[in-house]
N, C-alpha and C positions, 0 to 999 in steps of 0.2 A: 249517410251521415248528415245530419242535423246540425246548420250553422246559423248562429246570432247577430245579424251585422247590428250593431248598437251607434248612429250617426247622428247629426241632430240636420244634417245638411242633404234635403230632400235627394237631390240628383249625383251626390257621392253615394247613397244608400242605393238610387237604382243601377250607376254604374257599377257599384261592386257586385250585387246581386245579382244582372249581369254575368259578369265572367264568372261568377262559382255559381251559377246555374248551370252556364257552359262545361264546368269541371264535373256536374252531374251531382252538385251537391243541394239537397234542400235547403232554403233557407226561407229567414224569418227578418223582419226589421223591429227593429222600436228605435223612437227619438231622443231618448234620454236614459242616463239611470235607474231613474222610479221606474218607469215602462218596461223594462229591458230583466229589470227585476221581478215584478209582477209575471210578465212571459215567462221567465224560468222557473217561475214557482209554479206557473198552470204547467207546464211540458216541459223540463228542462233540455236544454240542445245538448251538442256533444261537444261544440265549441262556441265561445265569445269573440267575434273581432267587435273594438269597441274603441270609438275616438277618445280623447280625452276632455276635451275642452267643449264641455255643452250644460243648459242651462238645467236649475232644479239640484242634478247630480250628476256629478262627472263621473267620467272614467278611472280615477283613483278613487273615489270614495266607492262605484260599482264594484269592480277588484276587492275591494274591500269585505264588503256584506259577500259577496259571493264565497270570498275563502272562509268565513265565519259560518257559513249556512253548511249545519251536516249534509243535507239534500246536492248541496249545488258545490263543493269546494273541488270536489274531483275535477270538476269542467273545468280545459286551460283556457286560459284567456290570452289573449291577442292582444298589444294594443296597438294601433295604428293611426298613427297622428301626423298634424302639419305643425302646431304649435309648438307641443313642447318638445325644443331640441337639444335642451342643456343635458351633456353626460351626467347630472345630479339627477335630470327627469329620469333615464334609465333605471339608474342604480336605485332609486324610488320605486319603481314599476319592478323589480327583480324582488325586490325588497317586499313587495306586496304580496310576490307569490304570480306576478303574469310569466308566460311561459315565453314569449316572445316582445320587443321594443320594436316599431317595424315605423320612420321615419317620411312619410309624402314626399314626393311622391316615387313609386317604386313599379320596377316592370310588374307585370301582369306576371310570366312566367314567372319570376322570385318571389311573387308573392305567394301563386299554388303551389310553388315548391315550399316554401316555407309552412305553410298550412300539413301538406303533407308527412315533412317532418314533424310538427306536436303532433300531430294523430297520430303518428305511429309509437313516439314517446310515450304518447297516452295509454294504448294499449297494450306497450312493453312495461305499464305502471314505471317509467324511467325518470317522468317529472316527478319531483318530490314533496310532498304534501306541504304545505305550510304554516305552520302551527308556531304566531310570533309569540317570544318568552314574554310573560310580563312585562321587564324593564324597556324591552323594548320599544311598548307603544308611544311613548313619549317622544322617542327619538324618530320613528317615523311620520307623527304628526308634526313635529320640527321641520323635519323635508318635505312634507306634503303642505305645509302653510309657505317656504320657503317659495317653491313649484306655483302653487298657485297664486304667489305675491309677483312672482316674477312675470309669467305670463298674463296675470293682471295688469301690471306697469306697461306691458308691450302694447296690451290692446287701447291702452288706455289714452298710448301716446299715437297708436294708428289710429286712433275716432278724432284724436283731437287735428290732427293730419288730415283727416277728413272733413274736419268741420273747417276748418281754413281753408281748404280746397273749395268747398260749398258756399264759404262768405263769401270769399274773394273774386270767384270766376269771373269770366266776363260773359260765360254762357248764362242766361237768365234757366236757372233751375227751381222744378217745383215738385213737392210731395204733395200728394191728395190720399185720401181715402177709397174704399171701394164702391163707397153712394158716389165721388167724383168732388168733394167738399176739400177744401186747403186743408194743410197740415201744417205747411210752413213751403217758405222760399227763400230766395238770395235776394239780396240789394240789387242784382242787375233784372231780375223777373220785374219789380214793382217798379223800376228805372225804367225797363222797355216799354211796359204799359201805361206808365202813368198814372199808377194806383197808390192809393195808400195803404198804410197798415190796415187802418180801422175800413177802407172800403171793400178790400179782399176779405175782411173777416165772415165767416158763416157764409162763402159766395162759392162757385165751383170755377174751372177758366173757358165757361158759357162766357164771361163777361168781355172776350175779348174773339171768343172762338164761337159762339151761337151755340145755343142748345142742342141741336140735328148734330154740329159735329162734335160735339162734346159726346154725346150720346154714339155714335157710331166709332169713336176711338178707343172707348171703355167696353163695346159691345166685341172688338178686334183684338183690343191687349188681354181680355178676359179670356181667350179662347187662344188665342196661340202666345201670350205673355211678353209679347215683343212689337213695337209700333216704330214705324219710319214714315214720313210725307211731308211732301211739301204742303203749305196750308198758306189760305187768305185768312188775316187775322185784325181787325182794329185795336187802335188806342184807343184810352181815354175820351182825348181829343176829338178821336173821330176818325184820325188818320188812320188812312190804308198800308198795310205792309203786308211783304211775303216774308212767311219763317217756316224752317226747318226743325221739325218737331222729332226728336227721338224719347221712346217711353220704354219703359221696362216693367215689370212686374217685381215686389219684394213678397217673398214669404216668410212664415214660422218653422221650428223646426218641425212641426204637422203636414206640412206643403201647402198650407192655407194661405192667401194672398193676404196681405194684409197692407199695403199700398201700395200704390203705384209712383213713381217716378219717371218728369218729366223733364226734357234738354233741350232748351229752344235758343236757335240762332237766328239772327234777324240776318236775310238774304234778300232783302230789296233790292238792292243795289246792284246784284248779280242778276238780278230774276230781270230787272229793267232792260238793261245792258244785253242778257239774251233774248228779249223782248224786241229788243231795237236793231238788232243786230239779223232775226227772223224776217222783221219788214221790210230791214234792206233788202235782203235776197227776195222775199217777196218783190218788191219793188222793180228791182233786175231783172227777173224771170219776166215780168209782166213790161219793162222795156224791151226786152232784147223778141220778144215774141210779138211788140207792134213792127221792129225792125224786120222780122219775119215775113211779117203779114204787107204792109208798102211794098217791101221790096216784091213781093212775088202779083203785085196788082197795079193794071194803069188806069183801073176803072177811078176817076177823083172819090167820088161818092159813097165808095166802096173803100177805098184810102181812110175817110175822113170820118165815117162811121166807126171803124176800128180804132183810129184816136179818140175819138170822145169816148167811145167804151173803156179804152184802156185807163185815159183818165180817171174815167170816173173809180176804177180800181184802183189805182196808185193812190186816193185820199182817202180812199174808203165811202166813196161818197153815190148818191142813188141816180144820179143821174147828171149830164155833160152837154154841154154844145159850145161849137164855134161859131165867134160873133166876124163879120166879114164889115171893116168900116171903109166906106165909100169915100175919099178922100174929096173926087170933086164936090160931089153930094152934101157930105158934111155931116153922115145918116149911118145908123151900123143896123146887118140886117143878120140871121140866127138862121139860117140854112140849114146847117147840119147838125141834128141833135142826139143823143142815149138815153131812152127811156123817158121822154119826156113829150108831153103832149104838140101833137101834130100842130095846131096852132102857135108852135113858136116860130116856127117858119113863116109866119105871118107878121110878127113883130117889125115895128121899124122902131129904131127909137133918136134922139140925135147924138150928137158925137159927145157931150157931156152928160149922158145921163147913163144912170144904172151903174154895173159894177164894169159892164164892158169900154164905159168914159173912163172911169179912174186910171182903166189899166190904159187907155188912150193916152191919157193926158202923163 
């Protein structure tokens, strides 16, 4: 048995194909009406599952040409939807001549049972042909403008739901294309960077992320459709910041990419804070292991070379020594030094000079 999934939504098309693969049924896809129609006229299947809400021609007007088509009217048709859920949708779709209303989302096993009920329908001829009277097409194109005004108004109000989502955020969000070029963004993207309308225009977000990573994030989303990392990014200005970059991939109902979508959160603040907080413990580790090392030595010299080393780690610095000031004398001398040339042990200098006076004085 030969089945038609008719979706416009790439990864509901392979999940269902999927489980009725599993069920040992061949199957076929197309994206749309026109498509779906075309396919049935090169091979016709034995059954249609087919969404309703997709672009070009839906799934009532598909129903439609199919029960009209001498070749193709026997085939039942399925339809299987998330959108239209008003008892008017049904009674439409019955009305059309589809064998089953089947409502998203629905078990896997009720939906091959259902499958298997019209096939057997179909071959006990127990579905009933549908041949609407004349008068009547009027009255189902009244329901079928109704249907589709209504699920019109829904989506119309979820885009507009979405576009105040996308003005509003605080997350600076952006669209770009598949070269990497803008498409659009929110008030908070141009906010965090410092851009203007006219300076993002025809630019890609190299201008805040460098070319290499611009390039190696469109070479990662391309290929598995989904991007998370942390990123070093400038402003305008010049300033440095850490953000959290989430991206996704949008496609057609072809499964073609067709932009990309970006979600950036400025994480300086946090990034610093566990920055600062890394060096503390750094910083610990590398006292408590001078404590270590004293305690377990009475050699001085051997004492006093491990503080200057440690020193000079706890600032990050290349090199250390202790200055020894003579109080009779009036003279500081540089005895013990980390990484620094032998002749500092020769130094003398007097009690106000250099940096070991200040700290004197």
């Amino acid at each position: 048995m030969k089945i038609l999934i008719v979706e416009d939504n790439k990864e509901s098309r392979r999940l269902l194909r999927k489980a009725l693969e599993y069920e040992g049924y061949a199957v076929e896809e197309a994206y749309n009406g026109i498509e779906a129609l075309r396919q049935a006229g090169i091979s016709p299947p034995d059954m249609i599952i087919s969404d309703l809400l997709m672009p070009e021609m839906d799934g009532f007007r598909l129903c439609m040409e199919i029960k009209r088509d001498a070749r193709l009217h026997k085939i039942p048709v399925i339809f299987y939807t998330g959108a239209y859920i008003d008892p008017q949708d049904e009674k439409l779709a019955a009305s059309l001549g589809a064998s089953r209303f089947i409502i998203k989302p629905v078990e896997l096993e009720e939906l091959t049972k259902t499958i298997k009920e019209v096939f057997l329908e179909s071959r006990e001829e127990k579905i009933p042909l549908h041949v609407a009277p004349e008068g009547e097409a009027p009255a189902l194109f009244r329901m079928y403008e109704k249907s589709m005004l209504r699920v019109f108004d829904q989506k119309v109000k979820e885009l507009q739901l979405y576009m105040e989502i996308f003005t509003n955020s605080n997350d600076a969000i952006a669209i770009i294309d598949t070269q990497g070029f803008y498409v659009e963004y929110n008030a908070a993207y141009k906010n965090l960077f410092g851009y203007t309308e006219e300076e993002l225009k025809g630019k890609t977000p190299a201008v805040h992320l460098g070319e290499a990573v611009v390039r190696d994030i469109l070479r990662i989303i391309s290929a598995e459709k989904t991007y998370r990392e942390e990123l070093i990014s400038t402003t305008k200005s010049g300033k440095t910041m850490y953000i959290d970059l989430s991206a996704f991939s949008v496609e057609n109902e072809k499964g073609e990419v067709i932009y990309y979508v970006g979600i950036i959160r400025d994480i300086t603040s946090r990034k610093q804070a566990e920055i600062a907080i890394q060096k503390q413990m750094k910083d610990l580790n590398i006292i408590n292991s001078v404590i270590k090392d004293v305690s377990s030595s009475l050699e001085l010299e051997n004492v006093l070379f491990k503080i200057t080393r440690s020193a000079a780690e706890l600032v990050g610095g290349n090199g250390a020594s202790i200055a020894f000031y003579n109080e009779e004398g009036q003279f500081v001398t540089y005895p013990y030094h980390f990484n620094l040339p032998d002749k500092c042990k020769e130094i003398v200098t007097g009690k106000e000079q250099g940096l070991a006076g200040q700290i004197i004085e």
